[in-house]
N, C-alpha and C positions, 0 to 999 in steps of 0.2 A: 792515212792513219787507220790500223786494226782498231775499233772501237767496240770490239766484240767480247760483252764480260766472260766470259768463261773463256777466253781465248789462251791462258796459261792453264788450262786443266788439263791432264793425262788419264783416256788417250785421248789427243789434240783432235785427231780426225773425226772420232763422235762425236764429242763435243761442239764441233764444229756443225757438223750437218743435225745435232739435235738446235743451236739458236738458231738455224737456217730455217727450222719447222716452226720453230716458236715465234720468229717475226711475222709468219703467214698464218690470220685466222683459219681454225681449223679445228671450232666445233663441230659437233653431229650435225648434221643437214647442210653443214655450209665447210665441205671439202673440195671443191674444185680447186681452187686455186692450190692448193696442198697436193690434189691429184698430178693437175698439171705441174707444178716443179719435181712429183716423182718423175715425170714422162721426160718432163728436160733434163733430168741428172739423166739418166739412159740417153738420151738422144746426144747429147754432148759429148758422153764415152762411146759413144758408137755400138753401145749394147743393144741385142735383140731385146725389143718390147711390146707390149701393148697394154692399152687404154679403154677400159670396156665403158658404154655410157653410163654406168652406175659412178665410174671414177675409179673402181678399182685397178691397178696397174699390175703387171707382173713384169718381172727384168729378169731375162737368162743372163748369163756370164757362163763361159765355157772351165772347162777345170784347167786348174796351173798344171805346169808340167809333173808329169808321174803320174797326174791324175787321172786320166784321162777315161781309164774302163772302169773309173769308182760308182757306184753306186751315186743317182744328184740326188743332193740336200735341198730343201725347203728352207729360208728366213722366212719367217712370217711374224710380219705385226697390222696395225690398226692406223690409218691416219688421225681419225678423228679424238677429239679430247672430250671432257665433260668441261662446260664452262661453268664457274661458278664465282662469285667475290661478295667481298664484305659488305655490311651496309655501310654507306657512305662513299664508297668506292666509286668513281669514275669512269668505268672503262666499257669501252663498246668493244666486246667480242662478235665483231661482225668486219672489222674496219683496224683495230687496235693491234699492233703485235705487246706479245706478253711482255712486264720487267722483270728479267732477272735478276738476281742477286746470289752473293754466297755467302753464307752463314755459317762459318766454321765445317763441320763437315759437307755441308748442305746446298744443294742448289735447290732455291727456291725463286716463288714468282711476288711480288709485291701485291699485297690484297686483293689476289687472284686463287685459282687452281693455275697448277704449272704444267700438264700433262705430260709429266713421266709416263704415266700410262693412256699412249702408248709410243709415245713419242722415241724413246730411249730404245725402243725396237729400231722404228724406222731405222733412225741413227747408225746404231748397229751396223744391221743390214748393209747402207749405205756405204759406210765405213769400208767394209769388205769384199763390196764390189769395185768400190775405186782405187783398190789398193792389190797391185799386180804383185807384190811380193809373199803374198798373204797362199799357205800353201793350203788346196781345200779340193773338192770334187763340183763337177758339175752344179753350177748352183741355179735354183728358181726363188726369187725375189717377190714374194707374195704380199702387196698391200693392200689391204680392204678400206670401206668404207663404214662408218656408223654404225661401227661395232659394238658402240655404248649405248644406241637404241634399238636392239632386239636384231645385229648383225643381218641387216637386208645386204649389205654388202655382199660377202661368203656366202650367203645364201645364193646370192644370184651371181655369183662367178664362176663365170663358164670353166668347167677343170676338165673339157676334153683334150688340151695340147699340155698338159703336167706329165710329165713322169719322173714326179720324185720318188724316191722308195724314204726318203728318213723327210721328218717335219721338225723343226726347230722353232718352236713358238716362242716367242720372246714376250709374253704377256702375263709373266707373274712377277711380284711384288716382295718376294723372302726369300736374299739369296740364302745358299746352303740347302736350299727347296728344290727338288726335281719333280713338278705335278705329271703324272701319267692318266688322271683320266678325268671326268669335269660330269657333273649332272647336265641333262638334256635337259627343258622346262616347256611347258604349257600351260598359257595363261589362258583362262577359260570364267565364266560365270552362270548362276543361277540366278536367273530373275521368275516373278507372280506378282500378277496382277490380281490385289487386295482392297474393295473397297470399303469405304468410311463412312460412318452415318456419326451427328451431329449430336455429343454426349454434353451433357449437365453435370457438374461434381468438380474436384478438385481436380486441377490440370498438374503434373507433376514431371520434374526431373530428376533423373541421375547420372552423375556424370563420373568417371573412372580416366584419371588421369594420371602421367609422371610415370608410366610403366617404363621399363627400361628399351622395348622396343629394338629395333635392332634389324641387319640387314636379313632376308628372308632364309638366305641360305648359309653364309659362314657363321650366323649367329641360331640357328634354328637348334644346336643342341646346347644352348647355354641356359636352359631353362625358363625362359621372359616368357611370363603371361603373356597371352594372348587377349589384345583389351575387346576383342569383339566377341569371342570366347566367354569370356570371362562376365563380359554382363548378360548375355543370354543366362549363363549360370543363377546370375542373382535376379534377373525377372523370371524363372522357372520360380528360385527357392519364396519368390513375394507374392506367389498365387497366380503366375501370369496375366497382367493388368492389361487392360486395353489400350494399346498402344495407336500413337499417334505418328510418332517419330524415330526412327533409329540412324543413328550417325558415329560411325567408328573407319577410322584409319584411310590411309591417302592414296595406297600405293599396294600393287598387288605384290609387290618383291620386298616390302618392309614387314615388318612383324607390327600389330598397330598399337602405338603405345596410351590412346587414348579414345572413350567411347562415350554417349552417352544415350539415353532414353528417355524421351517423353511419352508418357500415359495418362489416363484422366481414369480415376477410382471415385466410387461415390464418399458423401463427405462426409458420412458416419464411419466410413471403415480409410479416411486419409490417415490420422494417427496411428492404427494400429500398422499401416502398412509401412508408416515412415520407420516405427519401428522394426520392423523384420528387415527393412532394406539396412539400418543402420545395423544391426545385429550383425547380416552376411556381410558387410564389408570388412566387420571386425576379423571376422571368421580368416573371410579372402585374403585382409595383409598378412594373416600369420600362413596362410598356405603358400605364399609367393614372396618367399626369403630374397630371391635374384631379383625382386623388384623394391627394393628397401624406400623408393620416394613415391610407390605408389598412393595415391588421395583418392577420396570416395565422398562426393559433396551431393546435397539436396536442396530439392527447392520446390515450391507449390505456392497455388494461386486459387483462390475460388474461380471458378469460370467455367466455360464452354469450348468445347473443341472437335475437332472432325477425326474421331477412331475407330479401328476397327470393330469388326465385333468378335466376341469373345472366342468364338472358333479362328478367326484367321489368326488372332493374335496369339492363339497357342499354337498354330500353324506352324509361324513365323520364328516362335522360337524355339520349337521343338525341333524346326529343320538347321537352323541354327549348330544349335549341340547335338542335331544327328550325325553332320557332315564331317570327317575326318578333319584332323590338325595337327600339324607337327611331324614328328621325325615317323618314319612307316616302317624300316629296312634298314640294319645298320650293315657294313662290307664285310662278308665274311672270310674275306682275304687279306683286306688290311684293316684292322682292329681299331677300333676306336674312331674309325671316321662313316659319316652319314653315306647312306645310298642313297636312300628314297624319304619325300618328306612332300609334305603342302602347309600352305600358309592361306588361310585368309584373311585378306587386307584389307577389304574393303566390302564394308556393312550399311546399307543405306534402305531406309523404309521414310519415301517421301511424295504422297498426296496419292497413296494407297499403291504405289512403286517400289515392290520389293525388289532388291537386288544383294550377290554375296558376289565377290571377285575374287580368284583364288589364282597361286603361281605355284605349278605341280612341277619336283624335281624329281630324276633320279638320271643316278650313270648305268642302268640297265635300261633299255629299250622296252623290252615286256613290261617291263615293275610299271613303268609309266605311263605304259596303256591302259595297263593294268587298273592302277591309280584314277584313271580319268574315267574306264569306266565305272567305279566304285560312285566316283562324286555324280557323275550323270546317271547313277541307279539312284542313289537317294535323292536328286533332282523329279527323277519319275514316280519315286513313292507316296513323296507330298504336292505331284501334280503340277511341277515347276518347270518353266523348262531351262535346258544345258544346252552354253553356247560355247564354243574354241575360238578364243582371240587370234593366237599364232600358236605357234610351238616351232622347235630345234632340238635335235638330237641331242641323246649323250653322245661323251667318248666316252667307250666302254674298256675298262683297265685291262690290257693284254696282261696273261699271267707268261707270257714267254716277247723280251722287247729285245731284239738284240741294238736298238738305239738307247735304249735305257743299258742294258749293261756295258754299253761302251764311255756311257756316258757317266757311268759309275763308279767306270776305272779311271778314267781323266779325271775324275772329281778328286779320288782318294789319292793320288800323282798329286796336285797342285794344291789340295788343301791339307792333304795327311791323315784325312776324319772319314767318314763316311756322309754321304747326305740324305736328308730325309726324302724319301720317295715314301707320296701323297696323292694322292684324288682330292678334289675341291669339289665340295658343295654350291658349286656356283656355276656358271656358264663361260665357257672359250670357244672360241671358233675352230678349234682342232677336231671337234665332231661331227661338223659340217665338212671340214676337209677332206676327213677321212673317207667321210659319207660318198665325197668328188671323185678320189684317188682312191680305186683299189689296192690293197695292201700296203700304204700307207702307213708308216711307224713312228709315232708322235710321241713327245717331250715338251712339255712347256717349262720355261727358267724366266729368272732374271732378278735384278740387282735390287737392293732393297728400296720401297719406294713407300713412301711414310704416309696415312692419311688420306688416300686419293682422291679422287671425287670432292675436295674440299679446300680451301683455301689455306690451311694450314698444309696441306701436301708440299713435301721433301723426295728430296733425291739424294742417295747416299754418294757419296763423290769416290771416296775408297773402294765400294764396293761397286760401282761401276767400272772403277778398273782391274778388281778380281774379276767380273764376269764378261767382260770382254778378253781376259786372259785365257781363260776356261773355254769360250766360246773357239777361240784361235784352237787352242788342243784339241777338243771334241772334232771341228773341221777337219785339220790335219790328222786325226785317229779315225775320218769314214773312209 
């Protein structure tokens, strides 16, 4: 007995080999077993493959007939998912396969994430190589590993036996989208060492919270304060107090939606300072419309506490609000979307342990050196020092694709519209590819996939079988 829920969806053979993924855990760090059924669907069709010890796989298949002197295409997707579920949920993703379900247009997982992204590539993929009827060019079946935490995968896959000339990335989320080119990032920080001597007076807090926050890079030009930012701003405008504490945001690729500060001021001037801090808050919600539930709360104690003294703690925040933020470079080719930008996300001044953690994008290579060297100049100005977490390339937007125009015309054939062709402010593995494969000509697509990274994540059922339609013509037109 078939007991496979999507087993009446079209097309049957995706969908088939996407619940074949979803019954095998296949978060970040815990791919093997997802590796190894890529390795057995290849070994069972008798396709050339290999298995590198990172996990990542690659499967050639030869071209259908007529095919044969075309130019090979690249599939490439991701095995790995983000795992996430609700509270009260049950589920070991270590052990568990996902529950599906369908919801009107929707495949979705039960109080989980469902990993459409990136699962729906595999699938894909998959689909295409097991299916001899399927008219296409030379193909290389490209799966990485843990491409959701900082792509060591791609990074470390060997691309000396490639030679694809076209890349087919199957890792974006809005069909009718054709992304051509993706910000490269470097995550990097500023840390100093600030000590504290042992203050008398009022101990106090402010805290800055309910910003609207937001992903580091597709939300970078939507306006959201900056909460680490932001309160640097209002201890500058409150006389710069001697700080004790500073504690803002989680994550170097989020925008931080919430900060706050302790300092100890003596106790003749606690009052007047609560008021200038309440005054700029006033100030602040009316400068930060995008942030409409932003709060700004206080609090103080008589007491004693260990702060800095009055030079480092104007040090601290002066370096603060020296250090660049937000968008740097917009595309002067395609209008209205970001090049270049940094975020800082994470703010911490704890038992005289400065630190700032910053996530530098841009789809130019230079800008982004460029970029880092700016933030480790003003690291060296206030005698701090500048460290690089990792980094990964952009892809940088060819103004001449001949995959993109062929992909252009297939589009306008099957849909009758035009589609938007975009660069993403965010990170894909096609830069790394490219970085592998010279001359390399990259496209990322794919079907719409609602909410990712979250438990409320959807998969469009319709629009899964428009872009495997699209995917068939584009094949059949290399």
């Amino acid at each position: 007995m078939d007991n496979r829920v999507l087993k009446d969806l079209e097309p049957k053979s995706v969908y088939r080999f996407f619940e074949e993924l979803c019954r095998i855990p296949h978060g970040s760090g815990n791919t093997k077993a997802a590796s190894d059924w890529a390795a057995n669907f290849a070994k069972e069709r008798g396709l050339a493959y290999r298995q590198d010890a990172m996990g990542n796989v690659v499967i050639w298949k030869a071209a259908s007939p007529g095919y044969e002197d075309h130019p090979t295409a690249m599939l490439q997707g991701h095995l790995d998912m983000v795992c996430v579920k609700d509270n009260g949920v049950e589920h070991d993703f270590e052990k568990e396969p996902l529950d599906l379900y369908i919801d009107g247009d929707w495949v979705k997982a039960r109080g989980t994430s469902l990993g459409s992204d990136d699962g729906i590539a595999v699938a894909m993929a998959m689909a295409v190589l097991d299916d001899d009827t399927i008219p296409h060019p030379p193909i290389e079946a490209v799966f990485t590993v843990d491409e959701e935490v900082g792509m060591p995968g791609a990074i470390g896959l060997d691309g000396s036996d490639l030679k694809s000339r076209y890349l087919l990335n199957i890792d974006s989320e809005v069909e009718k989208v054709l992304t051509v080119g993706c910000a490269g990032g470097t995550a990097c920080h500023i840390d100093a060492a600030m000590a504290g001597e042992k203050m008398e007076g009022v101990v106090c807090a402010i805290s800055l919270e309910n910003l609207s926050g937001g992903h580091s890079g597709t939300a970078i030009h939507m306006g959201f304060a900056n909460a680490d930012k932001l309160l640097a701003e209002g201890l500058a405008k409150i006389g710069y107090p001697r700080l004790v504490s500073l504690f803002g945001g989680l994550q170097d690729n989020a925008i931080p939606n919430a900060a706050k500060a302790e300092f100890v001021v003596p106790a003749d001037q606690a009052a007047a300072v609560k008021a200038a801090a309440e005054a700029w808050a006033a100030e602040a919600r009316a400068a930060c419309p995008n942030d409409p539930n932003f709060t700004f709360t206080w609090s103080d104690k008589a007491g004693a506490a260990v702060a800095l003294s009055a030079e480092d703690s104007r040090k601290a925040v002066d370096l603060i609000l020296a250090v660049p933020n937000g968008i740097q470079a917009m595309n002067p080719d395609l209008p209205g979307q970001v090049q270049t930008s940094l975020n800082l996300g994470i703010l911490r001044l704890e038992e005289g342990k400065f630190r700032m953690a910053f996530l530098l994008r841009s789809s130019v290579a230079a800008e982004l050196a460029q970029l880092e060297q700016k933030v480790q100049g003003v690291a060296t100005e206030f005698g701090a020092a500048f460290a690089v977490e990792s980094s990964y390339p952009p892809w940088e937007y060819r103004k001449e694709s001949q995959l993109r125009d062929i992909m252009v015309r297939v589009f306008k054939e099957q849909y009758g519209e035009d589609p938007v062709v975009e660069t993403v402010h965010a990170g894909l593995e096609c830069g790394i590819l490219t970085d592998k494969v010279p001359g390399l000509d990259a496209v990322s697509f794919g079907p719409d996939l609602v909410e990712i990274h979250s438990t409320r994540e959807r998969m469009s059922i319709a629009s899964v079988e428009r872009t495997w339609r699209f995917l068939l013509g584009v094949l059949a037109a290399l």
